[in-house]
N, C-alpha and C positions, 0 to 999 in steps of 0.2 A: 504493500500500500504506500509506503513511504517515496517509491516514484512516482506516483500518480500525485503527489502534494508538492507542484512546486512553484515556488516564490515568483517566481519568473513571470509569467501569467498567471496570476492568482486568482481572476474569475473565472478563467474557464476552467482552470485546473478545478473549483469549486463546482462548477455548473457539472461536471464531468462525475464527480464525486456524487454531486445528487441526484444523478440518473439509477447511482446503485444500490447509494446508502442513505441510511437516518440523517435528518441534522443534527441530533445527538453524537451521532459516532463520528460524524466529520468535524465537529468541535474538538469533542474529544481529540482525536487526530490532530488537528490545529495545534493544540495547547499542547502535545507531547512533542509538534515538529518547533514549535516556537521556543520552549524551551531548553532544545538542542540548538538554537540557533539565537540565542542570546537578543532577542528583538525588543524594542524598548515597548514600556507599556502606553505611549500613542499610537506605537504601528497593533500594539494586540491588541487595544482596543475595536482599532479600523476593522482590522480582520475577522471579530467576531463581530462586530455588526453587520459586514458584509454578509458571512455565512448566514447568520440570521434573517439576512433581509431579500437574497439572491432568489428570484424562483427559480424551480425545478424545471429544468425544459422539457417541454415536451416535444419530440416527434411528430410532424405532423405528417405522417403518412402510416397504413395500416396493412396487413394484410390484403384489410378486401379492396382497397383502392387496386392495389396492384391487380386482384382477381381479375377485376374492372376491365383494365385494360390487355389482360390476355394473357398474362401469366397463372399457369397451373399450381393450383395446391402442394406444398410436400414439399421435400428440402429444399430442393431447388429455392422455394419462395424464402425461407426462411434466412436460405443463404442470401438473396437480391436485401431481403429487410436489411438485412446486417451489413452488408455492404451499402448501401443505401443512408443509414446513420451514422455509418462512421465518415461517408462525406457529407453529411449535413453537421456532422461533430466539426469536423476538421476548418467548414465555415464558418466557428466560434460558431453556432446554432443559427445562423442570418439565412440562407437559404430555407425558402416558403415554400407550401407545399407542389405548387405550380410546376416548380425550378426543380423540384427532384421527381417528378412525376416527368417531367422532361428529362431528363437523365433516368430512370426507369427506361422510358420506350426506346433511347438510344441504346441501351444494355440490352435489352431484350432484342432489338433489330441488328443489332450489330451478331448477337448469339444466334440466331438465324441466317443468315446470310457467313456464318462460319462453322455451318454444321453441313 
């Protein structure tokens, strides 16, 4: 866990965090990486009130969206979801659903036209 916590980007590394976890246990986290890291208590202030205050993003695409558009049920889909959020992750979350529902139909045409 202790990679996934870093200073560097500190909201997304958080936003990334609360897709998996509690905001209890990523505080907690907080306060065990802060205190190996010797951080004055203006910056740990900031920091828990961010954790506190960040929403949890959501995803905005599902399953059945994908259905929708032509992709079949079963790993396959499961594998496109997952590749799917980890480039809407990698967008700090800014990519709507529109923009990756277009990137869907590119992945799936492109997977076609190579089978």
């Amino acid at each position: 866990l202790n990679n996934k916590f870093e200073f560097t980007n500190l909201e997304k590394s958080i936003k990334i965090l609360l897709m998996e976890f509690s905001r209890e246990f990523i505080l907690d986290l907080a306060l065990i990486e802060i205190a190996k890291s010797n951080i004055s208590a203006n910056n740990l202030d900031s920091i828990i009130i961010l954790i506190k205050n960040l929403e949890k993003p959501k995803f905005p695409l599902t399953g059945k969206d994908l259905l929708r558009i032509g992709f079949k049920q079963g790993l396959e889909l499961g594998k496109i979801l997952k590749e799917l959020e980890d480039i809407w992750r990698d967008s700090d979350f800014k990519l709507g659903k529109k923009a990756i529902v277009d990137i869907a139909i590119l992945r799936k045409n492109n997977k076609l036209t190579t089978d």
